[in-house]
Short mmCIF file of the C-alpha atoms (twelve columns), coordinates in Angstrom:
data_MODEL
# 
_entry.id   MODEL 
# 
loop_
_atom_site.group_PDB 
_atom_site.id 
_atom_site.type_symbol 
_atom_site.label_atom_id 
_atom_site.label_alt_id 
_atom_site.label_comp_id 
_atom_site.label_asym_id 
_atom_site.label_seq_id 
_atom_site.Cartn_x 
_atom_site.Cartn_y 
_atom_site.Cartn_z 
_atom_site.pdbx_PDB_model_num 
ATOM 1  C CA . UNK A 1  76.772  189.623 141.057 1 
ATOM 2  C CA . UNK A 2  77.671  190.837 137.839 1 
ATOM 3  C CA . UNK A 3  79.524  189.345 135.045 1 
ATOM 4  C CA . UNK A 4  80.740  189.999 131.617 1 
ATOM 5  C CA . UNK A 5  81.018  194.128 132.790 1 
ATOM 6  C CA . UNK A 6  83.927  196.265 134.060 1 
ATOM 7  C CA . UNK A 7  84.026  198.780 136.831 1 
ATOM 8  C CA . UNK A 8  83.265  202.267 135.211 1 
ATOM 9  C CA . UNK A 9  86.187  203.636 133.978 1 
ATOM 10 C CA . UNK A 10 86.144  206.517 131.945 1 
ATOM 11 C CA . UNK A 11 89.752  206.251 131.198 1 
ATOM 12 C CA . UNK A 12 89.854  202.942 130.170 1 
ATOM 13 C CA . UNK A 13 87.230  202.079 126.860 1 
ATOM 14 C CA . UNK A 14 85.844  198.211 126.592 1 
ATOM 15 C CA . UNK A 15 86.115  196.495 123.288 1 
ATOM 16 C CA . UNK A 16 83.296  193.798 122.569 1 
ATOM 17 C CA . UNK A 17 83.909  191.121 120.126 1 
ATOM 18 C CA . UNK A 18 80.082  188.931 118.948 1 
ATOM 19 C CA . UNK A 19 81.237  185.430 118.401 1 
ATOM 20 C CA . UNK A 20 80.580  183.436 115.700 1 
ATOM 21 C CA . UNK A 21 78.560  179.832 115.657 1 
ATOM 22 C CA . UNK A 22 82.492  178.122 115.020 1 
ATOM 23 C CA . UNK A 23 84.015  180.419 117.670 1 
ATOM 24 C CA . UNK A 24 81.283  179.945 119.853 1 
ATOM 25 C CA . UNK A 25 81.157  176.367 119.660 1 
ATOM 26 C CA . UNK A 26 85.048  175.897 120.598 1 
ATOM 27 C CA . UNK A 27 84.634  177.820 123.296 1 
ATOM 28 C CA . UNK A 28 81.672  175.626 124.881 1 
ATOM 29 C CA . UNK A 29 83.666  172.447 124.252 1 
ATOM 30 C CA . UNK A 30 86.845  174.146 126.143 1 
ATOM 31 C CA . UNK A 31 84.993  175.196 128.753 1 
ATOM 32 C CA . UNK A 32 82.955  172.197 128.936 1 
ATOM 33 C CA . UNK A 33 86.767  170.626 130.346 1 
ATOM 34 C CA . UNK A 34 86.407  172.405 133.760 1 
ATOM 35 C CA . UNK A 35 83.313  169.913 135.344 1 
ATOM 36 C CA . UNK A 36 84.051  171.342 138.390 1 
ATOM 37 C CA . UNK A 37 83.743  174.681 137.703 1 
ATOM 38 C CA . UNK A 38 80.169  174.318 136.232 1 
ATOM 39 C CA . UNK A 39 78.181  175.904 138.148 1 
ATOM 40 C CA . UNK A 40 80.417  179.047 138.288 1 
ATOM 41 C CA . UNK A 41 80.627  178.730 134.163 1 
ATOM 42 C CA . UNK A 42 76.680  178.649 133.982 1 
ATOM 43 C CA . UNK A 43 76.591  182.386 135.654 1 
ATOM 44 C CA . UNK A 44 78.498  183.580 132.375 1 
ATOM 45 C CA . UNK A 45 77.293  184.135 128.683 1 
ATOM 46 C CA . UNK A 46 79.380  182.885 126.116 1 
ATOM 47 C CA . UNK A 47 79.176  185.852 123.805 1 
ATOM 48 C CA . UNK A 48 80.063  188.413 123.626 1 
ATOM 49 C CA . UNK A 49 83.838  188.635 124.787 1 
ATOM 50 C CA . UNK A 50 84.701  192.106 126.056 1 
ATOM 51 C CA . UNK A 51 87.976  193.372 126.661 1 
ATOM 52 C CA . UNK A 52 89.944  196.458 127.764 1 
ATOM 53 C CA . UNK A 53 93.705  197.364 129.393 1 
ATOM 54 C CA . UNK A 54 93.748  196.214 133.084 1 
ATOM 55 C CA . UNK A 55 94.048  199.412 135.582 1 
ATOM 56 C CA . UNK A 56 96.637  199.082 137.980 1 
ATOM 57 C CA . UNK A 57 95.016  198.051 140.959 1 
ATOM 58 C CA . UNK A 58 96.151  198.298 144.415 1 
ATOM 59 C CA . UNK A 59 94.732  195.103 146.123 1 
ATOM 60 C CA . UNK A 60 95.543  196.297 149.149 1 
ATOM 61 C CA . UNK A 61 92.394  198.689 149.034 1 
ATOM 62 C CA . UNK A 62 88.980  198.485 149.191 1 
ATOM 63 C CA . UNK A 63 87.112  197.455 146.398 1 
ATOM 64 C CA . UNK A 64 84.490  199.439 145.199 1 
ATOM 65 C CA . UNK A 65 81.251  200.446 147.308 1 
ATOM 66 C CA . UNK A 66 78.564  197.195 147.767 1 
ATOM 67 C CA . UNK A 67 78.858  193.980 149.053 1 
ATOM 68 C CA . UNK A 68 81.968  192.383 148.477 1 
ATOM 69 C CA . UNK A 69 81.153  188.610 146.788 1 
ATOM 70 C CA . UNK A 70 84.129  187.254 148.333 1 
ATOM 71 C CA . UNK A 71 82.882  186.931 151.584 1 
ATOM 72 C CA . UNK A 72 79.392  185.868 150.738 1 
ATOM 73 C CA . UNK A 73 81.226  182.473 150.228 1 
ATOM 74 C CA . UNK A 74 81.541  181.466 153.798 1 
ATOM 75 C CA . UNK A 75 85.404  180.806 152.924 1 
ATOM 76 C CA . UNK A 76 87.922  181.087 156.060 1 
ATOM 77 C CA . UNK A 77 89.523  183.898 154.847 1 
ATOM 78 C CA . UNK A 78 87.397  187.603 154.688 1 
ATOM 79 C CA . UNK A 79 88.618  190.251 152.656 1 
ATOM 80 C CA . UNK A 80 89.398  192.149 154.706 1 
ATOM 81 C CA . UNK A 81 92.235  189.024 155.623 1 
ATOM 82 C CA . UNK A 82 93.122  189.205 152.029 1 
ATOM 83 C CA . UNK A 83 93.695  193.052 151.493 1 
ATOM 84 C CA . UNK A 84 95.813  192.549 154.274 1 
ATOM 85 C CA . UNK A 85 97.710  189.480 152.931 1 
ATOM 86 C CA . UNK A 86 97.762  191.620 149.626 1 
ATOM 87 C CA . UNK A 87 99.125  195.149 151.364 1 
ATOM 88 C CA . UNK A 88 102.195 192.548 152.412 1 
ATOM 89 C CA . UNK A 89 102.973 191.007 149.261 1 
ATOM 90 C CA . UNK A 90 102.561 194.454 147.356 1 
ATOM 91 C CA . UNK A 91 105.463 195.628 150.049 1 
ATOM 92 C CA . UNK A 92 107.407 192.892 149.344 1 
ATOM 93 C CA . UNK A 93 107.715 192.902 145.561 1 
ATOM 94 C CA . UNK A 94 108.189 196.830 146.018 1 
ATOM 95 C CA . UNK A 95 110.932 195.822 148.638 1 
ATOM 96 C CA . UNK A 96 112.159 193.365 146.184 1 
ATOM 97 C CA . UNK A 97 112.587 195.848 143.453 1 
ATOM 98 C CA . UNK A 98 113.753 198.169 144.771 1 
# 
């Protein structure tokens, strides 16, 4: 698993902002709020923040190549369930707007 990275994207340039001690401080104490979320928060580094414009994914496709961490969970739904799921709802907001 990796975390505080983006997919390659050539197109699409990552900003990082380094925390300061104040800054990095609030954040602890706000994300010290979610106790059940802990473990999951513990896999992160605080610092530094990275950013960049969201690409417009289609969730109905595959993600890219590698094991997929969703289904490494043991959850009842597989993703290949929820590309499915997602392939329907992207139809029906396209329906929608249409």
């Amino acid at each position: 698993m990796a975390t505080g990275a983006f997919w390659p994207d050539a197109g699409r340039r990552a900003a990082v902002a380094h925390l300061d001690q104040g800054a990095l401080a609030r954040k602890g104490a706000a994300l010290s709020c979610y106790r059940s979320q802990a473990d999951i928060i513990r896999l992160f580094s605080p610092d530094p923040e990275t950013y960049r414009l969201a690409p417009r994914y289609n969730f109905a496709n595959k993600p890219p190549p590698g094991l997929y961490l969703y289904d490494s969970f043991g959850w009842t739904i597989t993703s290949t369930q929820w590309q499915r799921h997602a392939a329907r709802a992207l139809a029906q907001i396209e329906k929608t707007a249409a």
